[in-house]
C-alpha positions as CSV (number, residue, x, y, z in Angstrom):
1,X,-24.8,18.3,-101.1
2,X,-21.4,16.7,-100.6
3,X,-19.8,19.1,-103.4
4,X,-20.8,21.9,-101.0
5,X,-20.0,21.2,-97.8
6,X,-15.7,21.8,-97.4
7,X,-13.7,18.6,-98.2
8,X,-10.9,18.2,-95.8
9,X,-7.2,18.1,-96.7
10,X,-5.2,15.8,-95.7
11,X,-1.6,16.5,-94.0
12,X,0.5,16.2,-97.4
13,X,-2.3,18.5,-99.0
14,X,-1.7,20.8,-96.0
15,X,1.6,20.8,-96.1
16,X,2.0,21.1,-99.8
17,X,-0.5,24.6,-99.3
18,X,2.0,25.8,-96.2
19,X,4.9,25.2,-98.7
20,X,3.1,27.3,-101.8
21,X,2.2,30.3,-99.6
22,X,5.6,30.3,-98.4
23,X,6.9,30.7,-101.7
24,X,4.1,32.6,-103.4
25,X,5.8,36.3,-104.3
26,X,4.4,39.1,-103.0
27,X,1.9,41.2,-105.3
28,X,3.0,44.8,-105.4
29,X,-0.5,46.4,-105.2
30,X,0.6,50.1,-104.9
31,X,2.7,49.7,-108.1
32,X,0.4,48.1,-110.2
33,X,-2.4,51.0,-109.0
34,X,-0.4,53.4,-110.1
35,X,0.3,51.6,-113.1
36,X,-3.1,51.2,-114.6
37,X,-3.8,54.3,-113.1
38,X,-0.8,56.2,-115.2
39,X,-1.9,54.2,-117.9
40,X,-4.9,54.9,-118.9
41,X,-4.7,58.3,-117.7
42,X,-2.4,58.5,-120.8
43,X,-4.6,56.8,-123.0
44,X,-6.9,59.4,-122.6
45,X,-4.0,62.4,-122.9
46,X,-3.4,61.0,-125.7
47,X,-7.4,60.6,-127.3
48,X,-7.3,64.2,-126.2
49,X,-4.5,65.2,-127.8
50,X,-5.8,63.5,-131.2
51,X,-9.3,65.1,-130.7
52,X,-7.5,68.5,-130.5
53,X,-5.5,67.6,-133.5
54,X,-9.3,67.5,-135.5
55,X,-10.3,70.6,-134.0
56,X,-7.3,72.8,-134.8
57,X,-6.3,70.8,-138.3
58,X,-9.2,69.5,-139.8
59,X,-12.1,72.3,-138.9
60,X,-14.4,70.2,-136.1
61,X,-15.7,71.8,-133.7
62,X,-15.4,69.9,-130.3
63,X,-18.9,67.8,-130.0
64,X,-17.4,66.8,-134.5
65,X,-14.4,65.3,-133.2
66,X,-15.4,63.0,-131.0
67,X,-16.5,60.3,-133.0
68,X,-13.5,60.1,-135.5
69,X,-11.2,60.4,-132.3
70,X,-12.9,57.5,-130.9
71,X,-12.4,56.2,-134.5
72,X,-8.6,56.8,-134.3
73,X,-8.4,55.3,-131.1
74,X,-10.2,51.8,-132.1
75,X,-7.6,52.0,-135.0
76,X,-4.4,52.9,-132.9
77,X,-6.2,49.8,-130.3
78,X,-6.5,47.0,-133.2
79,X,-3.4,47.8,-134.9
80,X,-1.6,47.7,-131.7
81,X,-2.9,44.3,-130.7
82,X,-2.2,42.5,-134.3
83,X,1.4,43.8,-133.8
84,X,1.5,41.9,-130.3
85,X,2.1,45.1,-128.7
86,X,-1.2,46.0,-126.6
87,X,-1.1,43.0,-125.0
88,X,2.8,43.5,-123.8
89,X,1.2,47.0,-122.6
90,X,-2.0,45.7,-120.8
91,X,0.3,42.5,-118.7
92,X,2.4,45.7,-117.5
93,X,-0.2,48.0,-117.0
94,X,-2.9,45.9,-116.1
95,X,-6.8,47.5,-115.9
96,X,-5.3,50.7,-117.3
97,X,-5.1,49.4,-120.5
98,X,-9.3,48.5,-120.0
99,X,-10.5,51.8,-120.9
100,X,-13.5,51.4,-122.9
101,X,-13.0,52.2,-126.7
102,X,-9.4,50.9,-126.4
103,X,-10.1,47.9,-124.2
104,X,-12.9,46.8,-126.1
105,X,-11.1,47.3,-130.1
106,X,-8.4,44.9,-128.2
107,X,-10.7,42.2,-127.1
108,X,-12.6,42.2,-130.3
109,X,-8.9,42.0,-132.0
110,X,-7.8,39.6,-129.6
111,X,-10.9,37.0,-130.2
112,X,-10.4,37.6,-134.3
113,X,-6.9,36.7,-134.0
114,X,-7.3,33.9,-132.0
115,X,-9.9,32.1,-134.1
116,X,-8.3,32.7,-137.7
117,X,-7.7,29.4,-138.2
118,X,-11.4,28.3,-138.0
119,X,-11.7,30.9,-140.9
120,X,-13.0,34.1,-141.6
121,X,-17.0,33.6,-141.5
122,X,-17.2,31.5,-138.6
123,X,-13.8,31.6,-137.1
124,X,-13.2,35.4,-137.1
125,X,-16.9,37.1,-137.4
126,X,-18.6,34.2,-135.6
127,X,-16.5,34.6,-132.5
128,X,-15.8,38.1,-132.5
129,X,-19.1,38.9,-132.4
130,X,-19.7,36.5,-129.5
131,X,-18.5,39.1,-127.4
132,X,-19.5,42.2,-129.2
133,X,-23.0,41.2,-128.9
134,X,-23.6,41.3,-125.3
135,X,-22.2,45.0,-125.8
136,X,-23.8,46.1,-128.7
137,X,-27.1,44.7,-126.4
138,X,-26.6,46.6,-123.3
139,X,-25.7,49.5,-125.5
140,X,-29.1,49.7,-127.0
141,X,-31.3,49.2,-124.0
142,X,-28.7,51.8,-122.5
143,X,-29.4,54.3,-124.6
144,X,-33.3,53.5,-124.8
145,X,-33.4,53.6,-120.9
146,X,-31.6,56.9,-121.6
147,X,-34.1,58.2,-124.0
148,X,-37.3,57.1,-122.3
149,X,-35.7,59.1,-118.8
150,X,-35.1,62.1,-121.4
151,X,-38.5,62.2,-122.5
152,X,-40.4,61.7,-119.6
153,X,-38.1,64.8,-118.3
154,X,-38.7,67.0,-120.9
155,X,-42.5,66.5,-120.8
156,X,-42.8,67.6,-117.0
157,X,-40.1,70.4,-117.8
């Protein structure tokens, strides 16, 4: 109970919090929207761009190109982060850098580049799937929510 209720600060603790709000810098909120907003609004100019590359170079048709676009993008995504570069991008551009495919190839990166050291098996795999897992999870019961609604819709239809 006592862990919940407020603990009171005492007057060099208030004073200290006075002194750090004074000083805190102001957080330029409109930038940084339009940041991540510019962002990943080019991210996906540019997935579109690639995906349009397939279709007019290789022969795909436009539902064929998806998947190797999305597999060029994880590739631009990973390579980008083991070169220290994403994460230069993504602490100027904030969220916009979180679009899904991209976001995700850079956090999978990220955790496999951090844990090297442990080694490959449990280091690398063990911890990058840590947090592929809970997204590999909701994927499936995504899509089986998906097809059970798809079903039972074209039965009535």
């Amino acid at each position: 109970m006592a862990n919940q209720k407020k603990q009171k600060l005492t007057p060099t603790q208030q004073q200290y919090q006075t002194l750090a709000k004074k000083h805190e810098p102001e957080i330029p909120f409109i930038s940084r929207f339009l940041r991540a907003f510019f962002v990943g609004g080019l991210i996906c100019v540019i997935a579109q761009g690639i995906q349009e590359c397939f279709i007019r170079f290789f022969d795909f048709n436009e539902k064929t190109a998806s998947n190797p676009t999305v597999a060029v993008l994880i590739l631009i995504s990973v390579l980008l982060t083991g070169l220290g570069v994403y994460d230069r991008i993504a602490q100027w551009a904030g969220a916009g850098t979180a679009v899904p495919v991209t976001g995700f190839a850079n956090s999978i990166a990220s955790a496999a580049l951090e844990h090297k050291s442990e080694g490959y098996v449990l280091g690398v795999g063990g911890n990058m799937f840590k947090l592929a897992g809970s997204v590999i999870v909701f994927g499936v019961f995504a899509a089986f929510v998906i097809g059970v609604i798809r079903t039972l819709i074209s039965m009535g239809g």
